[in-house]
C-alpha positions in Angstrom: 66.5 165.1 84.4 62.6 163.6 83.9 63.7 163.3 80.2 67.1 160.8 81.4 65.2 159.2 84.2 62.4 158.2 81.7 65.2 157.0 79.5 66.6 154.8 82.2 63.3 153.3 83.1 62.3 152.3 79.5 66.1 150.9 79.4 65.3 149.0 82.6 61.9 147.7 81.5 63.4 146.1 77.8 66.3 144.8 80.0 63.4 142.8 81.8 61.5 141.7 79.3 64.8 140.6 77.3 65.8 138.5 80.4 64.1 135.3 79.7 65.2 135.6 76.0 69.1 136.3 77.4 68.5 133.2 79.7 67.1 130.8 77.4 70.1 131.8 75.2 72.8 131.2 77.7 73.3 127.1 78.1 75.3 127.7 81.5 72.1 129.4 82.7 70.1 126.9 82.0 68.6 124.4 84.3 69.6 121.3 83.0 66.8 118.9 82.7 66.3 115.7 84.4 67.9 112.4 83.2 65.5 109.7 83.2 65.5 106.3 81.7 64.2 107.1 78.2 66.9 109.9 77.9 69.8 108.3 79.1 70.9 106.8 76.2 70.7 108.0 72.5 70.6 105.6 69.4 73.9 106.2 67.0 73.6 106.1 63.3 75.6 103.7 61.5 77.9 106.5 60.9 78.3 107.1 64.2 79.6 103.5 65.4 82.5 103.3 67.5 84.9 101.2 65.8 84.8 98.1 67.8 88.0 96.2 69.2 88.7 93.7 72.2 92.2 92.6 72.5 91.1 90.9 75.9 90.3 87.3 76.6 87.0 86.3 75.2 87.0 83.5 77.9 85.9 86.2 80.5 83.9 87.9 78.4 81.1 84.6 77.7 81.4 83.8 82.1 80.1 87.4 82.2 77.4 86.9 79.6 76.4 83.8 81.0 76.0 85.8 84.7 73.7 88.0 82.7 71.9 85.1 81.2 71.0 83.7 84.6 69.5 87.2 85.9 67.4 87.5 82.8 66.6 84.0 82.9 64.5 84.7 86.8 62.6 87.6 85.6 59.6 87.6 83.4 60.5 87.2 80.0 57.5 90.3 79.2 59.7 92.3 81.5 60.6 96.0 79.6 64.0 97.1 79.9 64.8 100.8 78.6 67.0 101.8 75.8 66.8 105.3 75.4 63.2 105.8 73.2 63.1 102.3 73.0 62.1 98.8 75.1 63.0 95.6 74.5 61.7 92.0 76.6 63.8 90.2 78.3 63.3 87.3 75.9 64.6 89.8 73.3 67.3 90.4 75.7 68.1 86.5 76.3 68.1 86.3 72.4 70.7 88.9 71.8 73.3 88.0 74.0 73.0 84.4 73.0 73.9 85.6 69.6 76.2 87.2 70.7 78.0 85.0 72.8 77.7 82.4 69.8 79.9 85.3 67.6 82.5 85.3 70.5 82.7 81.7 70.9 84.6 81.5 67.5 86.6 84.0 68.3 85.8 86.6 65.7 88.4 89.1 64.1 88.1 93.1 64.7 86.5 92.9 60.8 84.0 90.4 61.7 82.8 91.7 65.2 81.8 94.9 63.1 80.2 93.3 60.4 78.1 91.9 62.2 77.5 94.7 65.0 76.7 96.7 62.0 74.3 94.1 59.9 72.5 93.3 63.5 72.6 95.5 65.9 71.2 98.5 67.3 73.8 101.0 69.1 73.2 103.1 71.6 75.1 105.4 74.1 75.1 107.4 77.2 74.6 111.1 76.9 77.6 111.5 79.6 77.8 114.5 81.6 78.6 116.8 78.8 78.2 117.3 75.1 80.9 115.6 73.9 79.1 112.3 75.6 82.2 111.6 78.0 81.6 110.1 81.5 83.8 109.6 84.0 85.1 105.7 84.9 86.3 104.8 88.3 87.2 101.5 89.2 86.7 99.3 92.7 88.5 95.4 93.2 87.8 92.9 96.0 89.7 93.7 98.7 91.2 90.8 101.1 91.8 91.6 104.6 93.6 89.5 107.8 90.3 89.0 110.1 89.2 86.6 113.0 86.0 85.0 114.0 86.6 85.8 117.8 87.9 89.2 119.0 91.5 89.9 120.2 93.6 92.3 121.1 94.8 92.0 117.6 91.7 91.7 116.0 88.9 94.9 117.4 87.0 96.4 114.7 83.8 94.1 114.3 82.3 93.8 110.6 78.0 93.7 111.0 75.5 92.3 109.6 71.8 93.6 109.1 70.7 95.1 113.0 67.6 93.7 113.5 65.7 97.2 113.9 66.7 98.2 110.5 63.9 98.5 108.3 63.4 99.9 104.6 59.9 101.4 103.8 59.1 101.2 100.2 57.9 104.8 99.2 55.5 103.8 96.3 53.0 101.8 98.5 51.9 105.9 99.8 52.0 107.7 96.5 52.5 106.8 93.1 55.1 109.9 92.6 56.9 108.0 95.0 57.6 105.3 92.6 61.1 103.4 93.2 62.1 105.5 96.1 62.4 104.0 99.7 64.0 105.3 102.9 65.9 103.3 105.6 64.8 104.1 109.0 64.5 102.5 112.3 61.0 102.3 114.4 61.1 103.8 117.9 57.7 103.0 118.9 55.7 105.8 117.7 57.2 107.0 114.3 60.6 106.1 112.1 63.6 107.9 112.4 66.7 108.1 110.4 69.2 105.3 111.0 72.6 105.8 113.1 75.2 107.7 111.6 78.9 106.0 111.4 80.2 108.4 113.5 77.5 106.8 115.8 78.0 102.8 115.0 81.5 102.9 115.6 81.5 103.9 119.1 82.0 101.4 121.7 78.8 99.8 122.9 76.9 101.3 120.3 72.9 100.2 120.1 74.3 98.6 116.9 77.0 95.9 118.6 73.9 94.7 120.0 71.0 94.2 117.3 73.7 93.0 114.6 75.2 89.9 114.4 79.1 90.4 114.1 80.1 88.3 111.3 84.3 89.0 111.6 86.8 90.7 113.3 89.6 93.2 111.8 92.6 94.6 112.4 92.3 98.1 110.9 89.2 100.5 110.8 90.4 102.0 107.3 90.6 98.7 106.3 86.7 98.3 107.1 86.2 101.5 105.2 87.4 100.6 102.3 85.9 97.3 102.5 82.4 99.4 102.8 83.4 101.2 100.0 84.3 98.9 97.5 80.5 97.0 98.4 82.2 93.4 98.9 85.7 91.4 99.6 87.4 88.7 101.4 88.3 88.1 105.3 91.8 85.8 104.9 90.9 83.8 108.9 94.1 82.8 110.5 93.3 79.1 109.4 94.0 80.3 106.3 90.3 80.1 104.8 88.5 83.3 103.0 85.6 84.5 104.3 83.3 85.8 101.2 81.7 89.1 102.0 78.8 91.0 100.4 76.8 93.9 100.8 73.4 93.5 102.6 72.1 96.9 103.6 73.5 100.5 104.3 72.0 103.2 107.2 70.2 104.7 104.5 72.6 108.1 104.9 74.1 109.7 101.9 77.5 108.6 100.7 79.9 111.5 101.2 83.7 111.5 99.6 86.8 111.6 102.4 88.6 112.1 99.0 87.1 115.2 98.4 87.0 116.2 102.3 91.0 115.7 101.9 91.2 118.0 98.5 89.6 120.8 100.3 91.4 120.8 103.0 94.6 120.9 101.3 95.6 117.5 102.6 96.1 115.9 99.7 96.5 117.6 95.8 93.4 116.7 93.6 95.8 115.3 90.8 97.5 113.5 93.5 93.8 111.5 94.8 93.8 108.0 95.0 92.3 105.3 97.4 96.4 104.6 98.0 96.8 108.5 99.0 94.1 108.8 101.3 95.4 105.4 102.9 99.2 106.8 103.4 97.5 109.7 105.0 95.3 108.3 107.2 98.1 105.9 108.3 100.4 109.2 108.8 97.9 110.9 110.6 96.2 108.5 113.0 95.0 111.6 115.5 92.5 112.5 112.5 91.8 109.1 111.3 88.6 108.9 113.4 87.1 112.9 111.9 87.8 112.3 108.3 86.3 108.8 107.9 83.3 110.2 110.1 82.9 112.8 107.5 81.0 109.9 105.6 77.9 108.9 107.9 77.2 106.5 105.4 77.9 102.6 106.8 77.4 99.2 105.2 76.1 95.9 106.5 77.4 93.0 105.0 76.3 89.1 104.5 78.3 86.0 104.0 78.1 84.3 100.6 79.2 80.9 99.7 81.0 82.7 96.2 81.9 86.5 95.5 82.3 88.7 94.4 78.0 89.0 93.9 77.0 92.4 92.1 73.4 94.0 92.1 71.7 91.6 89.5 73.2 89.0 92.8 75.5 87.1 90.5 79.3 86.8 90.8 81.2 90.1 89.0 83.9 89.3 86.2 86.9 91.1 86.2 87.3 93.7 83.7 84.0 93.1 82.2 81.2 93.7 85.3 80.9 97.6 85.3 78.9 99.7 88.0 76.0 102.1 86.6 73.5 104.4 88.0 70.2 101.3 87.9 68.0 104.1 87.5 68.9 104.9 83.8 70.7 102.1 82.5 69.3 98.4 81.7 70.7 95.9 84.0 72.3 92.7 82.8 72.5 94.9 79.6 75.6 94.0 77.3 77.6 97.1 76.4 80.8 98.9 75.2 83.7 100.8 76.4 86.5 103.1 75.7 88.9 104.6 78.4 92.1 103.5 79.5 94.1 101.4 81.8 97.5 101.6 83.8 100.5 99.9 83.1 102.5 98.6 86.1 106.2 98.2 86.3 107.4 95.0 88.6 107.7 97.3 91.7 103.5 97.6 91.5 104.1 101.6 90.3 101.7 103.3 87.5 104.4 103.7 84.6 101.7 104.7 81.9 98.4 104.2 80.6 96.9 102.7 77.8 94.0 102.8 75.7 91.5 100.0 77.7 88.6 99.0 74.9 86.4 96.0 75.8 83.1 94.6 76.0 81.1 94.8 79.1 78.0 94.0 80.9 75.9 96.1 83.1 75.9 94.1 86.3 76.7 96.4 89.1 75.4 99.6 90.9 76.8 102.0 93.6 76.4 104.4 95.9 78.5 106.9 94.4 77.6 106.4 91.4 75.0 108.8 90.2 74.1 109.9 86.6 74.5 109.3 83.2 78.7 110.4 83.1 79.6 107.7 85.8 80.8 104.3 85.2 82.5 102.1 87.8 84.7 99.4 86.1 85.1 96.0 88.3 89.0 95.3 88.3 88.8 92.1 90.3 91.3 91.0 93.1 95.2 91.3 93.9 97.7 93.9 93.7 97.1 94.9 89.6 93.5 95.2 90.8 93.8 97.2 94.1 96.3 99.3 92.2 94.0 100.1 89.1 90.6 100.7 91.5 92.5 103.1 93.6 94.2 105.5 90.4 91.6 105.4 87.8 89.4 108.4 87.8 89.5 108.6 83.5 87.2 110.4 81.2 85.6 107.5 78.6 82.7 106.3 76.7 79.8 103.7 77.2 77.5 102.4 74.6 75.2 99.1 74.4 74.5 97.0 72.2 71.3 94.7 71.5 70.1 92.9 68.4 68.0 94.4 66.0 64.1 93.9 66.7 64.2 91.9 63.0 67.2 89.7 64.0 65.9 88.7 67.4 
């Protein structure tokens, strides 16, 4: 018995001393590290470029660049902007998609927009969310939705702007670790304390109807919701005039997914999630309405802009080529590269298929929601094709950028 219990100790003991080696062995065990700026993105070989088509209108394409142009064109042009190991000036920046836009202006065959990708450029791509380098594209459109200026029995749900005792502290004046965070807070006299919920906005009377300016008036709370979540849209006034909305400020809580609150609740089948299924039931279930879109405490302020769509660099979005990115890893204004896929409509507005969706883009847009290096949010723009793609794509893809060779700048 000492003999066997001896045996089971030393057994014990090398099982422990093995553990880290087992661990460091295992990659689902791992701890996977922090993605940061300079690891986001990974510089392809020659050999490695995708092969580069875009059966789209270039016409698009050169208003997006040009949207780019004017960000880069207000910041300093010593300004560092992060590709993977590498930095590049926004003068270098400016230089390359001038270039570029030059190429695209004579409308260049598929042979041509490679050779000279290839003979100028630098490629790089996003590590994804797992080793095959895929991330995950969503998309989001500009909603438009009957409103008022005055309140009515038809119109009740007000749309806010900024409350007054909303304030943003900027972390990185207290601590240097604290670089680029912030927190959104309101002051109560003594200290700061987390923002109102939404559950808390929406309520009648709420301290919110009266330090915010109510900028509209609609007809539909989900409507509102949707409005919040797609960042900006369109109020269509009775008058028959547009109203262009865009996103000033949330509460500063995190953004949590009805979508997913629906899936686990066996509401709604996970293949079968879409912004047009969580809509049908919502509208089939009004006695829950008010729970489920409560389940979010995040809310969204909005402003009133002469033109809109206007994305994070605060320029107007192109369809199909203004994407949404996580700002903290990828360059903004940055021109870049996709592959996914897009739905094909039949005339009754129904998904019959999708095809393979490859275009150039530019990094123009952030979100909420989207977080990491394997989330990209493609800007669809207005109308039913729009509202339809936004609400069903949820497609694995790739993301590179491009930007001109140090040398050729």
């Amino acid at each position: 018995m000492m003999r066997l219990f001896s045996k089971m100790r030393w057994y014990r003991i090398l099982g422990l001393l093995l553990l880290p080696v087992l661990l460091s062995g295992c990659g689902y065990l791992q701890r996977k590290p922090e993605v940061s700026p300079s690891t986001a993105l990974k510089q392809l070989r020659l050999s490695r470029f995708p092969d580069f088509k875009d059966h789209h209108h270039y016409r698009r394409l050169i208003h997006s660049i040009s949207q780019s142009l004017a960000y880069l064109n207000r910041v300093p042009r010593d300004r560092s902007f992060v590709y993977g190991d590498d930095t590049y000036t926004a003068e270098h920046l400016i230089n390359s998609l001038n270039r570029f836009a030059d190429l695209i202006a004579e409308n260049p065959s598929e042979k041509e927009l490679n050779q000279f990708i290839a003979q100028h450029c630098v490629v790089y791509q996003s590590v994804g969310s797992d080793w095959k380098r895929e991330v995950l594209f969503t998309g989001y459109y500009e909603p438009t939705i009957p409103g008022s200026l005055a309140p009515s029995d038809e119109f009740q749900h007000p749309v806010y702007a900024t409350p007054s005792d909303l304030i943003r502290i900027d972390l990185s004046s207290f601590s240097e670790r604290y670089t680029g965070q912030s927190i959104i807070g309101r002051y109560t006299g003594s200290t700061v304390v987390p923002y109102y919920d939404r559950h808390q906005i929406v309520q009648p009377n709420s301290h919110v109807s009266q330090s915010s300016e109510i900028l509209a008036w609609i007809k539909d709370p989900i409507d509102l919701f949707f409005l919040q979540i797609q960042g900006s849209g369109r109020i269509l006034l009775p008058d028959g005039d547009f109203l262009n909305l865009h996103y000033h400020a949330s509460n500063g809580h995190p953004y949590r997914s009805i979508g997913k609150l629906l899936i686990d609740e066996d509401k709604i089948a996970k293949e079968n999630m879409s912004m047009q299924a969580i809509r049908a039931y919502l509208n089939a279930n009004p006695e829950e309405r008010d729970r489920i879109l409560n389940q979010n405490p995040s809310y969204v302020f909005f402003k009133i802009e002469p033109d809109g769509p206007i994305g994070y660099l605060q320029e107007v979005l192109t369809p199909e080529r203004s994407v949404a990115t996580d700002r903290r890893l990828f360059p903004p204004g940055a021109l870049g590269y996709i592959e996914t896929v897009r739905p094909i409509a039949n005339q009754f507005g129904q998904i019959e298929s999708w095809e393979p969706f490859h275009a150039f883009i530019l990094n123009q847009d952030t979100g909420g929601a989207i977080r990491g290096p394997g989330r990209v949010d493609l800007f669809w723009g207005n109308g039913p094709y729009a509202e339809l793609a936004a609400g069903h794509m949820q497609h694995p893809g790739r993301i590179y950028f491009i930007v001109l060779k140090p040398d050729d700048a």
